[in-house]
One Martini backbone bead per residue (centre of mass of N, CA, C, O) as a GRO file, in nm:
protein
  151
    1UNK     BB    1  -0.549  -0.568   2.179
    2UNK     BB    2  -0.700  -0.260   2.180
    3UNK     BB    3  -0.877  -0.050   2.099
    4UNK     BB    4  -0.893   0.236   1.988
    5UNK     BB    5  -1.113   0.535   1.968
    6UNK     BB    6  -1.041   0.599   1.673
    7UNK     BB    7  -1.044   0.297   1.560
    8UNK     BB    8  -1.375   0.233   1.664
    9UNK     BB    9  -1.456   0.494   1.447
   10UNK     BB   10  -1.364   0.364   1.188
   11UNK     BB   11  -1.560   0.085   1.226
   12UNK     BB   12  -1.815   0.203   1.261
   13UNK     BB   13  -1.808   0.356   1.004
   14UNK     BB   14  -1.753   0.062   0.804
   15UNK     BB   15  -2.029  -0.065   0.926
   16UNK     BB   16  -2.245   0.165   0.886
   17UNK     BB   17  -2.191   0.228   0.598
   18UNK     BB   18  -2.083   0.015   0.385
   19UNK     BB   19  -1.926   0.071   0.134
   20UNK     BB   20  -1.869  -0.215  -0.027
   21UNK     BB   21  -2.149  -0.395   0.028
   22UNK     BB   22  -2.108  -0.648   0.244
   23UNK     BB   23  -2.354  -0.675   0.475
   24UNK     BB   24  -2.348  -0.616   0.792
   25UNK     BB   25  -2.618  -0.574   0.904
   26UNK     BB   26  -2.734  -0.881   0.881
   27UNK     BB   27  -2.509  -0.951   1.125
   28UNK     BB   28  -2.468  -0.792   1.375
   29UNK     BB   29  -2.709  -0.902   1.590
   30UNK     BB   30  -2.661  -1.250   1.518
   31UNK     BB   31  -2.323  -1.257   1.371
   32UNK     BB   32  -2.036  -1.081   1.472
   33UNK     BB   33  -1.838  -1.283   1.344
   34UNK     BB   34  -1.904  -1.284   1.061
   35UNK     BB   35  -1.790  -0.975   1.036
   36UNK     BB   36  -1.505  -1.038   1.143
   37UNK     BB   37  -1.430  -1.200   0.896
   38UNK     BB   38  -1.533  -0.977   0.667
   39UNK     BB   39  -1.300  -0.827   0.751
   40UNK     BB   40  -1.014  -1.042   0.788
   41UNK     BB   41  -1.067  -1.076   0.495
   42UNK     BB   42  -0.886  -1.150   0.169
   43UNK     BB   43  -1.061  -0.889  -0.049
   44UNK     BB   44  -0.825  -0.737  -0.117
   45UNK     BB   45  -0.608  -0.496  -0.211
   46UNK     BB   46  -0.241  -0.356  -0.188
   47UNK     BB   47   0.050  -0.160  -0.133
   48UNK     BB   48   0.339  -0.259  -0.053
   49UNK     BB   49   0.625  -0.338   0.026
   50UNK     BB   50   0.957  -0.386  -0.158
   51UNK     BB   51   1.200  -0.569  -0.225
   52UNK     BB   52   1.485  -0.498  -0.343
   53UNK     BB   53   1.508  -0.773  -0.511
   54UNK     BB   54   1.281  -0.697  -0.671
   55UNK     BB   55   1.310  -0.411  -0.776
   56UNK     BB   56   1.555  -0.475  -0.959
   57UNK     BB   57   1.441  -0.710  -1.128
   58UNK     BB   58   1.275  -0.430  -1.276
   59UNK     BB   59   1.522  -0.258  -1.332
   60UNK     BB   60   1.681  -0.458  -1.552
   61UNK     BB   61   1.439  -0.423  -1.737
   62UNK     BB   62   1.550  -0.080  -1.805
   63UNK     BB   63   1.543   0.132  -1.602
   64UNK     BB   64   1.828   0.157  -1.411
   65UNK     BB   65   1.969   0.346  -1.652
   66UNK     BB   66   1.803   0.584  -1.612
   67UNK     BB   67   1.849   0.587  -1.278
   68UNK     BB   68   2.158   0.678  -1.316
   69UNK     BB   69   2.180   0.902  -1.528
   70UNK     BB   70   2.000   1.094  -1.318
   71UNK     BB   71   2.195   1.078  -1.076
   72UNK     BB   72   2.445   1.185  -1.285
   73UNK     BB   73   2.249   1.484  -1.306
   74UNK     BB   74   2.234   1.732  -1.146
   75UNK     BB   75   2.021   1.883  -1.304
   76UNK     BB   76   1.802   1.672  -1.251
   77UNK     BB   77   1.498   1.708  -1.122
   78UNK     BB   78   1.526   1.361  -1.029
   79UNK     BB   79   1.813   1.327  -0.869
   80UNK     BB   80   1.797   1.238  -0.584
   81UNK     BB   81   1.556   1.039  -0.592
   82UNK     BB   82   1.772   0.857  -0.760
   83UNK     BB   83   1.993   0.828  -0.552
   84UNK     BB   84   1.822   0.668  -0.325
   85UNK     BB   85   1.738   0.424  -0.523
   86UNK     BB   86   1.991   0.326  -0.588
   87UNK     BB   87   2.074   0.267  -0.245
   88UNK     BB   88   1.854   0.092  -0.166
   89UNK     BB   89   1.926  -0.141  -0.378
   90UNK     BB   90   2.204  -0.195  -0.268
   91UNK     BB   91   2.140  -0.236   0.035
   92UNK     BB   92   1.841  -0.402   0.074
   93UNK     BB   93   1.604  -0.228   0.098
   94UNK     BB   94   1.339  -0.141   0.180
   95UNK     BB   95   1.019  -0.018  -0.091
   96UNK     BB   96   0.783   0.217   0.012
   97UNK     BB   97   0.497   0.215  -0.222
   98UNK     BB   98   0.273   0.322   0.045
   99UNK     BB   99   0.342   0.558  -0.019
  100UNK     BB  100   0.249   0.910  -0.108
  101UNK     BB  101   0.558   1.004  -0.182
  102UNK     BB  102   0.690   0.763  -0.363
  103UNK     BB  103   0.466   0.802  -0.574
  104UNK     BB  104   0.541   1.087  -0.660
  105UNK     BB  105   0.806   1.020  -0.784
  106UNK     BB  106   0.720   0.800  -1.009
  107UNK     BB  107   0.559   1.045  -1.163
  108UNK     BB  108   0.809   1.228  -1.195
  109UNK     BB  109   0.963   1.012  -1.370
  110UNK     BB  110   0.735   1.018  -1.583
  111UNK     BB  111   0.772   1.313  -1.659
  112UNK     BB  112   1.067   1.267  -1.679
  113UNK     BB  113   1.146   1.019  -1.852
  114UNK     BB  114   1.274   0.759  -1.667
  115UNK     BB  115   0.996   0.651  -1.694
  116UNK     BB  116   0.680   0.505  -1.744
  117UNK     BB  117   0.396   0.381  -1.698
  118UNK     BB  118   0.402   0.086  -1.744
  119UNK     BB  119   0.651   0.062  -1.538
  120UNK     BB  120   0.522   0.204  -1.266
  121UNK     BB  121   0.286  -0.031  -1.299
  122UNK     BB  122   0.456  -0.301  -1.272
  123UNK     BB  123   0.558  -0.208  -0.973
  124UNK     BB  124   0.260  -0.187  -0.841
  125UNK     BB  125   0.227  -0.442  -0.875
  126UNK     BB  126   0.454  -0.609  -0.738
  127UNK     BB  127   0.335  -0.454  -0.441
  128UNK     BB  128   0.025  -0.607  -0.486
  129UNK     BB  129  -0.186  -0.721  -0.215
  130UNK     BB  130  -0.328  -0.861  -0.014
  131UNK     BB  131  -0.628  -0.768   0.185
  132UNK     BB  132  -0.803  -0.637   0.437
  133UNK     BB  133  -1.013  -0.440   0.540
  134UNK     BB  134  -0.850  -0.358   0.760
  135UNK     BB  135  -0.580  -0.310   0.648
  136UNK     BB  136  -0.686  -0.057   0.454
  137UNK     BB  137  -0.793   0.127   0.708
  138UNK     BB  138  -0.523   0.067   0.943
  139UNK     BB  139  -0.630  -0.199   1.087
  140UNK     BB  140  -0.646  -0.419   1.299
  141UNK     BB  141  -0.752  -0.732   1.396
  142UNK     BB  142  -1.096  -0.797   1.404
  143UNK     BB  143  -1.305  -0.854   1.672
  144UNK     BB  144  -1.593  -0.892   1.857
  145UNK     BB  145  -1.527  -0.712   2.049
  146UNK     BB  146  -1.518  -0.454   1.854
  147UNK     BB  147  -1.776  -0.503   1.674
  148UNK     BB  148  -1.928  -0.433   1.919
  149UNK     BB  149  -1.807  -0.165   2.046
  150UNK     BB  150  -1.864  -0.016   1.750
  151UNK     BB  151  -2.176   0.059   1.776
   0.00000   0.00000   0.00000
């Protein structure tokens, strides 16, 4: 499937710009091929969803209590919050962490010492995984059709 145009101006400008200095200018006269594989290699890592069963096993560790206390304290500033992922542990749904919405919960957590710093970040890092730099900017992996259409 091809690129959307707005998808191929966020590649023109990654390629244009090369904020990373990866070196695509080097390549793209002579061997775009090469800039294709230098965008769809696992270089980079990012936050993605985590299967409930991971955050569970997280969880266990020591939060679990502290998040059930929330959510059974009406007052509490982060019950709701603490209500949705106590029940999403139990459901088995996966906790999209790559949420901008999901993580200042976490910080919510952290400000009312329901959970640590270094829990929060325990946490995101279990859901930090290789990513391609096509991936990191939202974007399909791409071909070499893409990345000369991006000039």
């Amino acid at each position: 499937m091809s690129m959307t145009a707005a998808q191929l101006l966020v590649l023109k400008n990654e390629i244009t710009t090369d904020p990373k200095a990866k070196g695509y200018a080097t390549f793209m006269a002579s061997s775009p091929g090469t800039v294709v594989d230098m965008l769809n290699a696992l270089t980079e890592t990012m936050v993605k969803s985590i299967r409930s069963t991971t955050a569970l096993a997280w969880a266990a560790a020591g939060p679990y209590s502290a998040i059930v206390d929330a959510s059974n304290n009406i007052a509490h500033a982060c019950r709701a919050s603490c209500l949705v992922i106590r029940d999403t542990l139990q459901s088995g749904v996966d906790i999209h962490l790559e949420r901008s919405d999901v993580r200042t919960m976490l910080d919510a957590w952290v400000t009312t010492n329901i959970i640590t710093a270094a829990q929060r970040d325990d946490l995101l890092a279990r859901a930090t995984v290789p990513a391609s730099r096509m991936e990191v900017l939202g974007l399909p992996m791409a071909t070499e059709q893409d990345v000369t259409g991006a000039r």
